[in-house]
C-alpha positions as CSV (number, residue, x, y, z in Angstrom):
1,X,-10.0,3.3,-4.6
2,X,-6.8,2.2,-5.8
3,X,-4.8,5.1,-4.6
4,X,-6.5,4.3,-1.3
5,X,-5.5,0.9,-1.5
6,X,-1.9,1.6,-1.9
7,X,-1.7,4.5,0.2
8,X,-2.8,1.6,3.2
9,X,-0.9,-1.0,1.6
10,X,2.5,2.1,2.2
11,X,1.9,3.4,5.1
12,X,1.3,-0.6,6.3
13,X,5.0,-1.1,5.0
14,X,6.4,1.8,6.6
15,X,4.6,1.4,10.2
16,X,5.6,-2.5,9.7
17,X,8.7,-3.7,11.7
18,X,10.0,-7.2,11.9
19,X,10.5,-9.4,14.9
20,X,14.1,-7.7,15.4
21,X,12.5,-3.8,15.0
22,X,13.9,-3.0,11.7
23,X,11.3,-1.6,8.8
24,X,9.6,-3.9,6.8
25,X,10.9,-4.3,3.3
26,X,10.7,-0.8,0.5
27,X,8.7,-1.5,-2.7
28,X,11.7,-1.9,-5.5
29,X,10.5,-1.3,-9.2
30,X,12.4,-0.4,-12.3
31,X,13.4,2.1,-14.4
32,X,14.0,2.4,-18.3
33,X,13.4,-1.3,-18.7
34,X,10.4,0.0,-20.7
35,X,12.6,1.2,-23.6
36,X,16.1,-0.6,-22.7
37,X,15.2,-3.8,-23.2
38,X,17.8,-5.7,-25.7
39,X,15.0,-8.4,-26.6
40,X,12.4,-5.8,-26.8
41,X,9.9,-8.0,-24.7
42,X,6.4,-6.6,-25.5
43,X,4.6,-4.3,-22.4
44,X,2.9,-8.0,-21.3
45,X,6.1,-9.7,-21.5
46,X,8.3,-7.2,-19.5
47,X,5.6,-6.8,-17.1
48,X,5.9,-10.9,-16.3
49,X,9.4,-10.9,-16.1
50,X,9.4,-7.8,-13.5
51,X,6.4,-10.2,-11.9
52,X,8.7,-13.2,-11.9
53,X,11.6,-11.9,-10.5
54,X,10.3,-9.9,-7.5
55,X,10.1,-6.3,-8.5
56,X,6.9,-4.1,-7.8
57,X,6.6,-2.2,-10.8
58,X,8.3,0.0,-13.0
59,X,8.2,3.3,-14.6
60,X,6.9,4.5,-18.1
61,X,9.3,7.1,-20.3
62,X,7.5,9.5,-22.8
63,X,3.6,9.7,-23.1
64,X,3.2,6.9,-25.6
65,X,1.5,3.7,-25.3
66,X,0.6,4.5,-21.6
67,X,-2.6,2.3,-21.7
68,X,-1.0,-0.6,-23.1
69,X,1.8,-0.1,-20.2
70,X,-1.1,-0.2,-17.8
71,X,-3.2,-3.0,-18.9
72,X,0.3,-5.2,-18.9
73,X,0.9,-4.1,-15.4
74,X,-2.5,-4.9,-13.9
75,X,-2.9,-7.8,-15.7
76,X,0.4,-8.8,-13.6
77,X,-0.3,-7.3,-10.4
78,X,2.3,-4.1,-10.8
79,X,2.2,-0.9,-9.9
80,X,3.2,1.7,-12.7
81,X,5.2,4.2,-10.5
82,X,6.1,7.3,-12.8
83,X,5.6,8.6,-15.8
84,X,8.6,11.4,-16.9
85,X,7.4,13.4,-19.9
86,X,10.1,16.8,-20.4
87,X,8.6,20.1,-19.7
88,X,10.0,23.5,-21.2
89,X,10.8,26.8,-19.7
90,X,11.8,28.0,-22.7
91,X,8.9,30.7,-23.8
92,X,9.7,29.8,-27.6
93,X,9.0,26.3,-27.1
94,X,5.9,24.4,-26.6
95,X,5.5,24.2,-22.6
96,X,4.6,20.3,-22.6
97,X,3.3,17.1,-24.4
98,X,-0.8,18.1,-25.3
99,X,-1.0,14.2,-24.1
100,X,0.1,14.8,-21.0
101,X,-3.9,16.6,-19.7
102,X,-4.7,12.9,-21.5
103,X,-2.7,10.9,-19.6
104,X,-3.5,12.8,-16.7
105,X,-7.1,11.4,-16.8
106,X,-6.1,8.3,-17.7
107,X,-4.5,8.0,-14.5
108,X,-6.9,9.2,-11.8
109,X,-7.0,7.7,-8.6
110,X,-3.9,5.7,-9.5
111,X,-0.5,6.0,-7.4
112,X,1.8,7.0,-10.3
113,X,3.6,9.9,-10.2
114,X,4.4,12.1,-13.3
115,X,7.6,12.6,-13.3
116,X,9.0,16.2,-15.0
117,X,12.6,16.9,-17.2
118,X,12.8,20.8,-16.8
119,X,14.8,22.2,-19.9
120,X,14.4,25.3,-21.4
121,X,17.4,27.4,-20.1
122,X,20.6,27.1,-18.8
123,X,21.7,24.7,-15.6
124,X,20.6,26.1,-12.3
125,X,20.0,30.0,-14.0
126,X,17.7,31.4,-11.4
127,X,15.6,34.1,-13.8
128,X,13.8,31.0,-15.2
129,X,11.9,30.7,-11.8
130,X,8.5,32.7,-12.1
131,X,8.2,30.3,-16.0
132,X,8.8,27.6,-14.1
133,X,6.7,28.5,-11.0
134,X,4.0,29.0,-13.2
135,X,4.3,26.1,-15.1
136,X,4.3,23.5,-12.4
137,X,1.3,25.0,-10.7
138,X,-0.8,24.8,-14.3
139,X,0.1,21.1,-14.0
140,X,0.3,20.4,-10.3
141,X,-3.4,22.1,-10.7
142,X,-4.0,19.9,-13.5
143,X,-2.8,16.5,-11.3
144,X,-4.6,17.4,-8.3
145,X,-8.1,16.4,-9.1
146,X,-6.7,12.7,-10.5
147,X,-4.9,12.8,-7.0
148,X,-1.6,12.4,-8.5
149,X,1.5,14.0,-7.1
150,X,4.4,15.5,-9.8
151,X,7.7,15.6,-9.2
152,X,10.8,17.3,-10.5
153,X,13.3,15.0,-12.2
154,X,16.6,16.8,-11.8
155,X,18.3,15.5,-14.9
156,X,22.2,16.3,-16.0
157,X,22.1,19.0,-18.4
158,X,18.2,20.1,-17.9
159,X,17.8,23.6,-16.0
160,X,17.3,21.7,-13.0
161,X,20.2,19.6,-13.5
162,X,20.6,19.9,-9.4
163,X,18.4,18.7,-6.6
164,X,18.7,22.2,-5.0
165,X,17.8,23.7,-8.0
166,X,14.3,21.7,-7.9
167,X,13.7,22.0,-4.1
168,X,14.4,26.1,-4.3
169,X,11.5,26.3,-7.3
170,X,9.7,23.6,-5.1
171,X,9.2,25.7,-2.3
172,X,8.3,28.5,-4.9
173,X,5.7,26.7,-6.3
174,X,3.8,25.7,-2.9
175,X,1.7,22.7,-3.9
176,X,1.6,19.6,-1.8
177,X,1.2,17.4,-4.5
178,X,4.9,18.7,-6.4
179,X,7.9,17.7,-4.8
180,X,11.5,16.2,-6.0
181,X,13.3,13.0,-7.1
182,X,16.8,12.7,-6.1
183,X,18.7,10.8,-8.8
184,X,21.9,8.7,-7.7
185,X,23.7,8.7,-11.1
186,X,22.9,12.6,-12.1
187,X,23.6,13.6,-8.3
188,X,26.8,11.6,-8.7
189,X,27.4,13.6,-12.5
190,X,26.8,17.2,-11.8
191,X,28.1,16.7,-7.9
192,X,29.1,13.5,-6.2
193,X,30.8,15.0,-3.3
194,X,29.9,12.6,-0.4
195,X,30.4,15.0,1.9
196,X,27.4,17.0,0.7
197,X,25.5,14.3,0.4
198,X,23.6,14.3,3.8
199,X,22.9,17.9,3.8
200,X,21.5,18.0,0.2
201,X,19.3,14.9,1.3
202,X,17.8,16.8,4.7
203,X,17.1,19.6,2.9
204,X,15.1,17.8,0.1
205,X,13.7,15.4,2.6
206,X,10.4,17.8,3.2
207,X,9.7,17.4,-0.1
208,X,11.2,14.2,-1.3
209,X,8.5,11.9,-3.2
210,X,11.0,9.5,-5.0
211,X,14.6,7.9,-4.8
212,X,16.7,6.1,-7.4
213,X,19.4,4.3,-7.5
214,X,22.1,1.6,-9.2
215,X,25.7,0.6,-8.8
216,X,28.1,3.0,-10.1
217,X,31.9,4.1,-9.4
218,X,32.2,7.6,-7.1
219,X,34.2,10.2,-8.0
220,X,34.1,10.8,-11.2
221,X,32.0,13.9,-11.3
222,X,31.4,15.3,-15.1
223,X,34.0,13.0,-16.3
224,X,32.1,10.1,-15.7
225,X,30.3,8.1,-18.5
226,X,27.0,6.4,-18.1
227,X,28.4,3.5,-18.4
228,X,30.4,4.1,-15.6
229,X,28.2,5.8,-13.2
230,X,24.9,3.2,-14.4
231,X,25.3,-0.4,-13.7
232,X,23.7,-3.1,-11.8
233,X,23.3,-2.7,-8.2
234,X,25.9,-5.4,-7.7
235,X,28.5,-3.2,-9.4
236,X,30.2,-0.3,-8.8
237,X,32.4,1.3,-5.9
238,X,29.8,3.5,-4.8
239,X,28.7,2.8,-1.4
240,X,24.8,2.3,-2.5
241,X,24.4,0.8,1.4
242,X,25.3,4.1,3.3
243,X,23.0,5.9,0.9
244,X,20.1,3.6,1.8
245,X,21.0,3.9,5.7
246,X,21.8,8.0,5.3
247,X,17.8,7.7,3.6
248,X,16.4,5.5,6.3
249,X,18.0,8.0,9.0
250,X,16.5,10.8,7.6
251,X,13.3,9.6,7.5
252,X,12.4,8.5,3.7
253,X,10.1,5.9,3.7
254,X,8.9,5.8,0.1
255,X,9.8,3.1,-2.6
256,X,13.1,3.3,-4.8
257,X,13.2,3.3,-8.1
258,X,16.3,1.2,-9.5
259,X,17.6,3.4,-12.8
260,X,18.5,1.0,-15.6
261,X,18.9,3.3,-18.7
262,X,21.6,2.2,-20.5
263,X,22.4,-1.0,-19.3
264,X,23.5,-4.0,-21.7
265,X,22.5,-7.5,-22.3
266,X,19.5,-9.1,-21.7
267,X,17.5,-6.9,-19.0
268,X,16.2,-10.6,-17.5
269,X,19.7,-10.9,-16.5
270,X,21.2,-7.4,-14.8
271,X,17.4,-7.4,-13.3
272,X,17.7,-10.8,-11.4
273,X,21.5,-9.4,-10.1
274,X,20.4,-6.3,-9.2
275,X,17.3,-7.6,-7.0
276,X,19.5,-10.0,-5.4
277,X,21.9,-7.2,-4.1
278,X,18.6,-5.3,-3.2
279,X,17.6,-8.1,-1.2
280,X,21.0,-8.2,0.8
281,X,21.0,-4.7,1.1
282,X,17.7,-5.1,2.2
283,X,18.5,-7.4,5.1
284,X,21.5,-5.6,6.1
285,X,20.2,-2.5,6.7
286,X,16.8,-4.4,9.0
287,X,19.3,-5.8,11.0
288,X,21.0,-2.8,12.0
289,X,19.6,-1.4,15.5
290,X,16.8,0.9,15.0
């Protein structure tokens, strides 16, 4: 019933237009604040704070303490969007967390995606395609009766470090419930060429299921720190509005994730700034002519 509930509650959203004709506002929810939280607020605590400052949710890192992440959100009215756990390729390795068939259950009939760290092999080496076509089906088949989706987290450094790397083993795999993230701060670390950036997006779009984002500085490619290319959404030189309009052309209509690992200082603080650009990014882009 819940997944239900929020698939009307999207798809409402989406099919929503203000008096002017522009879309109705995304869901916006956090990333990393779980675990990158300078006061380390307890689940209940960060959950209120998220609450109170206008944010929909967040996501959960690891397999650990997912109940406890749940109860806080639904106690505030949240919804938990992802939960990334790493996966491995690597035939000497254990394929994935024993928790994860766990948390799996756990989740059923929920609208949280698991979200999957592919590592195992070299970047974007193509003979580690039939492992990881077979791996993603055994979950994907595992997710499927809970009526969750997964998606491929491409990650700098992980075998699918690129979003083309994840949308070619995407189409491999052929399950509607496994599709791709794209990642503004990786995309920007292992590419950033703008002028790539439309292309990559139309050809992920079939089988996009989740965005993030932040402010960072462009062109810095693999010489660019986290620091540098992860800040609040007020920072940064990156033009964060054409990537939203880019989205919005192309036809996304999901929520977006806003990616705060690493950040400094109090998380109450770069939270509040970065919802605040969000909401004038927000407004910009529903009054442009649709």
């Amino acid at each position: 019933m819940r997944a239900l509930a929020w698939a009307l509650a999207l798809s409402a959203v989406c099919a929503s237009v203000s008096e002017g004709g522009a879309p109705a506002p995304t869901p916006f929810y956090a990333l990393c604040v779980g675990t990158h939280d300078a006061k380390k607020r307890t689940p209940e605590q960060q959950a209120a704070m998220l609450k109170q400052l206008g944010y929909h949710g967040m996501t959960h890192l690891w397999l650990k303490a997912v109940p406890e992440r749940l109860k806080a959100l639904d106690e505030a009215g949240l919804t938990l969007f992802g939960v990334y756990t790493p996966v491995s390729i690597d035939p000497k390795k254990r394929k994935y967390d024993p928790r994860l068939k766990q948390v799996i259950t756990l989740l059923k009939g929920r609208d949280t995606m698991i979200w999957l760290s592919i590592k195992g092999l070299r970047p974007s080496t193509p003979e580690g395609d039939p492992a990881a076509v077979a791996l993603l089906r055994e979950i994907a088949d595992m997710a499927q009766p809970a009526g969750l989706r997964v998606a491929i987290y491409p990650h700098t450094g992980d075998w699918t470090e690129r979003v083309e790397d994840a949308v070619r083993v995407v189409k491999k795999v052929d399950r509607k419930n496994v599709g791709v993230i794209f990642n503004l701060c990786h995309w920007l670390k292992v590419d950033g060429d703008q002028t790539r950036l439309e292309p990559l997006l139309k050809q992920a779009m079939p089988h996009l299921f989740a965005v993030t984002l932040n402010g960072a500085d462009s062109g810095l490619g693999r010489r660019g720190t986290w620091a540098r290319l992860i800040q609040p959404l007020d920072r940064g030189s990156f033009d964060v509005y054409g990537l939203l309009k880019m989205l919005s052309k192309l036809g996304y209509r999901g929520p977006i994730g806003l990616q705060c690992y690493g950040i400094r200082g109090d998380a109450r603080d770069h939270l509040a700034r970065s919802i605040a650009a969000w909401r004038k990014l927000s407004a910009r882009l529903a009054a442009e002519p649709h």
